[in-house]
C-alpha positions in Angstrom: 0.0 0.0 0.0 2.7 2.6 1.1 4.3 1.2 -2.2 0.9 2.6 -4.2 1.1 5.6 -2.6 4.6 6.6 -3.8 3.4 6.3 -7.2 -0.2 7.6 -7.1 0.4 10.4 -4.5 0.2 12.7 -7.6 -2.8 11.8 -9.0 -5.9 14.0 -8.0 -8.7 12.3 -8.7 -8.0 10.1 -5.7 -10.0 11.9 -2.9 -8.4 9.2 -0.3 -4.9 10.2 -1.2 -5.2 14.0 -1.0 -3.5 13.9 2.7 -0.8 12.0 1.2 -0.1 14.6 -1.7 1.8 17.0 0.6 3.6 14.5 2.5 7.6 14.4 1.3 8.5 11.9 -1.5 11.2 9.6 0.2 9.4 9.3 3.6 6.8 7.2 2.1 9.6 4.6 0.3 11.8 4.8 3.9 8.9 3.8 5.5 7.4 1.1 3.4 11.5 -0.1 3.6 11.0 -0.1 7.4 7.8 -1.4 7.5 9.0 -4.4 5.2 12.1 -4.9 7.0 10.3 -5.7 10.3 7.5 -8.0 9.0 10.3 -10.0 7.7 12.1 -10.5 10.7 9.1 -10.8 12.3 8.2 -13.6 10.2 11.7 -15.2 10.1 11.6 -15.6 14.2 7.9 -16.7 14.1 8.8 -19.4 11.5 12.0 -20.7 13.2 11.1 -20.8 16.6 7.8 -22.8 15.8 10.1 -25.6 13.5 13.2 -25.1 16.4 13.7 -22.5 18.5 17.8 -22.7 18.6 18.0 -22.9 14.7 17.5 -20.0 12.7 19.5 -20.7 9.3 21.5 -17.7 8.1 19.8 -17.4 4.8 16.7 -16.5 6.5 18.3 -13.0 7.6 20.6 -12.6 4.8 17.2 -12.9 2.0 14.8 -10.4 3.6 17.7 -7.7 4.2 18.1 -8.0 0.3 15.0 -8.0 -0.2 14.2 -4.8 1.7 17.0 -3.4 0.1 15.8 -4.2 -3.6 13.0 -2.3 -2.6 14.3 0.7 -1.4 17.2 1.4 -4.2 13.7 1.1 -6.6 12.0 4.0 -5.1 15.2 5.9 -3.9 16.2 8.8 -5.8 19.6 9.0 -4.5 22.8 8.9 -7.2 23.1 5.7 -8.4 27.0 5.6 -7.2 25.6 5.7 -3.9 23.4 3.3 -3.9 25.7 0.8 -5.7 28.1 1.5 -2.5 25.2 1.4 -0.2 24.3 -2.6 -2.0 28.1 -3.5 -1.5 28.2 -3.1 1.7 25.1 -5.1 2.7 26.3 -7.5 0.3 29.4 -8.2 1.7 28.1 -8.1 5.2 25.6 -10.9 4.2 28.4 -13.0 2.7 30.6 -12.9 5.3 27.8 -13.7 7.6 27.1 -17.1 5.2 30.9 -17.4 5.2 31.5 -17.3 9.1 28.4 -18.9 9.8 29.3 -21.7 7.8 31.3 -24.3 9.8 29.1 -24.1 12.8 26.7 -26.8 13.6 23.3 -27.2 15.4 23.1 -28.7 18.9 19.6 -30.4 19.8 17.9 -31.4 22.6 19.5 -34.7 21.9 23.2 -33.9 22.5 23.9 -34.9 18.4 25.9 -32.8 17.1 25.0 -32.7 12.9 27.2 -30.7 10.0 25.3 -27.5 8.9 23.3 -28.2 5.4 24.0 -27.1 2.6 21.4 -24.2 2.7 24.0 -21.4 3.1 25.8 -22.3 -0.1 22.2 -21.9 -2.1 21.9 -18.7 0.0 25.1 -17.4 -1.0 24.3 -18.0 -5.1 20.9 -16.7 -4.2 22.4 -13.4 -2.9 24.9 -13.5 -6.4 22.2 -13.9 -8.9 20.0 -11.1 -6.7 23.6 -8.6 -6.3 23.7 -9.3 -10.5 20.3 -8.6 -10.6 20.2 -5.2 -8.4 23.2 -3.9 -10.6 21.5 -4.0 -14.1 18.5 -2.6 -12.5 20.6 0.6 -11.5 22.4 0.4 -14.7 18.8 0.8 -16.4 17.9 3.0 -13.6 20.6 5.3 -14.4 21.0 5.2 -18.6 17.0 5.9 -18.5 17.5 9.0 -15.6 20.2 10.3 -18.2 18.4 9.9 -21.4 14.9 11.3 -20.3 16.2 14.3 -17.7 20.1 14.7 -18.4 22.2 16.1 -15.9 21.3 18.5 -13.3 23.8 21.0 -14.7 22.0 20.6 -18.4 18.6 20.9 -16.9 19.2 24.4 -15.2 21.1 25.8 -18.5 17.7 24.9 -20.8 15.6 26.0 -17.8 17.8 29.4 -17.8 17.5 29.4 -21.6 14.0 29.0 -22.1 13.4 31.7 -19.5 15.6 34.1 -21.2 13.6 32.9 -24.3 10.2 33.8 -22.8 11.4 37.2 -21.7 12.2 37.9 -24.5 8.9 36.4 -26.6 7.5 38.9 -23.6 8.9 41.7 -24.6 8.1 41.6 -28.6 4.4 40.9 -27.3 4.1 43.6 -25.9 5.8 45.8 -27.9 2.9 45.0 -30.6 0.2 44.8 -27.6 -0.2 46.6 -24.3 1.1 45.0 -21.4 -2.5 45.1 -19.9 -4.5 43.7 -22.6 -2.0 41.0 -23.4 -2.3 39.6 -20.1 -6.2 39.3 -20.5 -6.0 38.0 -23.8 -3.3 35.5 -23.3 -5.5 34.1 -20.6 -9.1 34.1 -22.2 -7.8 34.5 -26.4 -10.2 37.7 -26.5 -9.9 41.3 -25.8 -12.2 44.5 -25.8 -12.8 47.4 -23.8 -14.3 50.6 -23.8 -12.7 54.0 -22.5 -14.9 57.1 -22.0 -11.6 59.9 -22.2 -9.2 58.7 -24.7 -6.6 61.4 -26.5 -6.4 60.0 -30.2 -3.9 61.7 -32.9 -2.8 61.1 -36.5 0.3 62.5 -37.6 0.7 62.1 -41.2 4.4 62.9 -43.5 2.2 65.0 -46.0 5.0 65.3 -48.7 6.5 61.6 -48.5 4.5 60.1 -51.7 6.1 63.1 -53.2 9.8 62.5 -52.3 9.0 58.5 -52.9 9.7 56.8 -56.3 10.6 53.3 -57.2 13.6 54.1 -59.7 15.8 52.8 -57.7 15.3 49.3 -56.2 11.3 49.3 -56.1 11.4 52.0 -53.7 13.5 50.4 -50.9 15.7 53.2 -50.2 12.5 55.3 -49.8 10.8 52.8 -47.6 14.1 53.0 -45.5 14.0 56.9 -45.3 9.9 56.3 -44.1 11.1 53.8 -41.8 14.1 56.1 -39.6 10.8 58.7 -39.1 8.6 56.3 -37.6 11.2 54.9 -35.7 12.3 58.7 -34.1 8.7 58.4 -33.0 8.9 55.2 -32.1 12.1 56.0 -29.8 9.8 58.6 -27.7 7.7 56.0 -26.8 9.6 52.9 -26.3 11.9 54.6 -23.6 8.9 54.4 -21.1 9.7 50.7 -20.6 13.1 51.5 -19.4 13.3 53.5 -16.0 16.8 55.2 -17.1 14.8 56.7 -20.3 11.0 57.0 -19.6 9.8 60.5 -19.3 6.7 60.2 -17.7 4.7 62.6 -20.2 4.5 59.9 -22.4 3.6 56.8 -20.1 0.1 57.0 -20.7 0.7 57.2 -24.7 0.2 54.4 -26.8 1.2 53.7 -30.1 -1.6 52.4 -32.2 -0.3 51.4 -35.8 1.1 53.3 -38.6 -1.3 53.4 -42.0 1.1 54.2 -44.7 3.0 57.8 -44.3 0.6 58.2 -40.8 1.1 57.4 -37.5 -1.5 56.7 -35.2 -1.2 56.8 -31.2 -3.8 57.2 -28.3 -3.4 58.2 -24.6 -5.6 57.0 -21.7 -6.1 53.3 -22.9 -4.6 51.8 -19.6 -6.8 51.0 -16.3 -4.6 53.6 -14.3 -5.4 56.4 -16.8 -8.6 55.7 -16.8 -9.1 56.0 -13.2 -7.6 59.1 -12.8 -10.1 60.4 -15.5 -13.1 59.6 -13.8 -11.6 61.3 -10.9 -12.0 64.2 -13.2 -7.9 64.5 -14.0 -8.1 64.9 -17.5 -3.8 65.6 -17.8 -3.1 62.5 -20.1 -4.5 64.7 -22.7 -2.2 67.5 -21.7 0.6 65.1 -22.1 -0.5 64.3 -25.8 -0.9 67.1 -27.0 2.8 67.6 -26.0 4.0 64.9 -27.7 2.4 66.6 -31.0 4.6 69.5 -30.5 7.8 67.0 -29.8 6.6 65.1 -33.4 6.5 68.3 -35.0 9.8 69.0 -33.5 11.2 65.8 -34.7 10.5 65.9 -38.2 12.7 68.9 -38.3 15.5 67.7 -36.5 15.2 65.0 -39.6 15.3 67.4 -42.1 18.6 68.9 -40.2 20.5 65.7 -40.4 19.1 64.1 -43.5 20.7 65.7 -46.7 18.0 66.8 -49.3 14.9 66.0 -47.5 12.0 68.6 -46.3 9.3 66.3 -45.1 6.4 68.3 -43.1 4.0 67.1 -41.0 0.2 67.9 -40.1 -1.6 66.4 -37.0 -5.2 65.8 -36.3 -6.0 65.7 -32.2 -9.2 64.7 -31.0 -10.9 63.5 -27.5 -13.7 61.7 -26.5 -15.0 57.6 -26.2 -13.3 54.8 -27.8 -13.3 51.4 -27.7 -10.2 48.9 -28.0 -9.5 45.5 -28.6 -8.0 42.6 -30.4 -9.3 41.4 -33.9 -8.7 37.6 -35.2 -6.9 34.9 -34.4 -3.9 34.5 -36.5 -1.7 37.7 -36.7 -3.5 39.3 -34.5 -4.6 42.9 -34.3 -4.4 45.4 -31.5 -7.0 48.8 -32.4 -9.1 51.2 -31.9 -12.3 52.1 -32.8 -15.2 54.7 -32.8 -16.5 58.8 -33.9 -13.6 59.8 -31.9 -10.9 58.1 -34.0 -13.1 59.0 -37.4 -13.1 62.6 -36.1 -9.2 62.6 -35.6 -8.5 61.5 -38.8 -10.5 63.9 -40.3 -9.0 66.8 -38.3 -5.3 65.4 -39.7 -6.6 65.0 -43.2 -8.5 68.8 -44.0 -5.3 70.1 -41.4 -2.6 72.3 -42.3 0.5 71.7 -42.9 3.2 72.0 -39.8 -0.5 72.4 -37.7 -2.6 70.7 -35.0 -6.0 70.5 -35.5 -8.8 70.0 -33.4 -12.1 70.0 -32.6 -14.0 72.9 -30.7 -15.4 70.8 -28.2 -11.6 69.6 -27.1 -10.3 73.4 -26.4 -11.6 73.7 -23.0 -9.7 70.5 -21.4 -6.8 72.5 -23.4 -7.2 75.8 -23.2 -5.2 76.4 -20.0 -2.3 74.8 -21.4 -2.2 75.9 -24.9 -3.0 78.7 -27.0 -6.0 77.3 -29.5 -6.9 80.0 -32.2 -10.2 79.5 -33.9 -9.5 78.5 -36.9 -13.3 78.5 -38.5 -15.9 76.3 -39.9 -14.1 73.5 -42.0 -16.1 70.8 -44.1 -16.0 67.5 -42.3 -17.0 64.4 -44.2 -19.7 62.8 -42.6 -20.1 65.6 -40.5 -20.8 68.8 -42.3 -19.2 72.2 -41.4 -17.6 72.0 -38.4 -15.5 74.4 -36.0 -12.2 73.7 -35.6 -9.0 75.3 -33.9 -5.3 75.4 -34.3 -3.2 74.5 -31.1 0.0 76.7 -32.1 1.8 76.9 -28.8 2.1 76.5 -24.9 1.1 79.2 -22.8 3.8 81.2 -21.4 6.6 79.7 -23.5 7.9 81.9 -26.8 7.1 80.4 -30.7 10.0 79.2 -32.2 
């Protein structure tokens, strides 16, 4: 039974053996072993006193301490060098006990004195054929241990490896999906939410199809030029994963996708941010709407380094209800949806170039912050004429 329970202590579905589950592994072999090894000796003094209380034949000892011992080294999980050791010892101990034992004889009741049998010579080729047997099953024992599990110093290098290997699988996740809604929808393999106050922009490289042309290697060398703008952007945003780097303007910004020459980012799309907003602290969109400015002041620090080029930009900001979440199952899509993004993108695409545009319902969360000239009545599609403003510069600060 104790024997069972080594082996089936792991499975659940045994209600009986659920007090047994957190009991440690080699108690319940060490004492089966000493359980065993006293209802054999038990059993080898019962037997010999009833046939002759002054005979008990060596072999009768020798046997059940092998045999005790066969069991234990089974469920053992002790290195096999040790447990060769430990079957040498009690191997020679037994033999020598056969050996000494030997030349002795029996006195009886009757004074006769008769030679000793020649039980002790099977019990010594018994204990042979059982030492031969106990070493192949270590052998086994140990070729199987090496084959399925290697070596302890192998197993922690691919158990350091793959967790290297998962940090880093981590990290590209979430660079493609928020750390927050990858956590959900690794879990449950779906994802959506809705936010009330979410900042939305599209900054668009208005002259890029312009500069591009595929002369010259379908285009590549433009792609690359496209590429080294979105990934200045790209820089301002990924630094708030490292400490050393983050500037915590941008933590609640999130970059959304890029849809050709336009980039697409959002603020407030994280349970913290949205928190704070229903506590009325609207600042997230504060924090946007300088980022806007620091795009607009990247794109010329482009043009400064980069020979030949004068790329502009023009940004549509808008503010309001969205909803995010994850579309289909294979390369799988992180977005955003609702009037508020529509709106946005129209603000970027009837903008001005090297302006932010935005609605007149925005201006009052921003109108402490930034100076928002009226700009007029601008035809929306979908929405008719609509008023818009300009957000040229922060209050108190001087225009470039």
């Amino acid at each position: 039974m104790m024997v069972l329970l080594a082996r089936w202590r792991r499975i659940k579905q045994f209600a009986f053996l659920e007090h047994v589950h957190k009991i440690p592994y080699n108690i319940l072999p060490t004492t089966a072993t000493l359980l065993l090894l006293l209802a054999s000796f038990s059993a080898v003094v019962l037997v010999c006193y009833e046939s002759d209380p002054d005979y008990i034949k060596s072999q009768y000892i020798t046997l059940p301490l092998l045999l005790v011992l066969v069991h234990f080294l089974l469920f053992d999980k002790s290195n096999c060098l040790v447990q060769l050791l430990l079957l040498t010892v009690t191997f020679g101990g037994a033999v020598a006990f056969m050996v000494v034992s030997k030349g002795f004889t029996t006195i009886h009741e009757d004074s006769q004195v008769e030679p000793a049998s020649g039980m002790e010579d099977f019990g010594t080729a018994s204990s042979l054929c059982l030492y031969a047997t106990l070493l192949v099953l270590v052998w086994v024992k140990a070729v199987k241990s090496s084959v399925r599990f290697g070596t302890l110093h192998e197993c922690n290098n691919e158990l350091a490896v793959m967790k290297e290997e998962e940090k880093v699988t981590t990290a590209l996740f979430n660079t493609i999906i928020p750390k927050h809604v990858s956590d959900q929808f690794l879990t449950e393999l779906r994802y959506s939410h809705s936010y009330d106050n979410v900042g939305c922009i599209f900054a668009s490289v208005t002259n890029f199809w312009d500069f591009y042309e595929e002369k010259f290697e379908g285009g590549m060398g433009c792609i690359r030029v496209l590429n080294e703008i979105i990934r200045d952007l790209d820089d301002m945003l990924s630094s708030v994963n490292d400490i050393r780097k983050s500037d915590p303007r941008w933590r609640a910004i999130q970059k959304i996708k890029t849809v050709g020459s336009c980039y697409m980012a959002a603020s407030g799309l994280d349970p913290l941010t949205e928190e704070q907003t229903k506590q009325g602290n609207h600042e997230h969109i504060v924090h946007l709407m300088e980022f806007c400015f620091k795009i607009l002041e990247t794109i010329k620090q482009f043009n400064t380094y980069t020979f030949g080029t004068k790329f502009t930009m023009k940004i549509g900001f808008n503010y309001g209800p969205v909803t995010d979440g994850i579309i289909g199952q294979n390369k799988v899509l992180y977005d955003i949806w609702g009037d508020t993004v529509n709106l946005s993108s129209r603000m970027m695409s009837t903008g001005v170039v090297g302006r932010i545009q935005l609605p007149a319902a925005v201006v009052p969360h921003l109108v402490d912050y930034f100076k928002c000239p009226k700009r007029g009545k601008v035809n929306i599609k979908g929405k008719g004429e609509m008023i818009t403003h300009f957000c040229i510069d922060k209050k108190n600060t001087r225009t470039d």
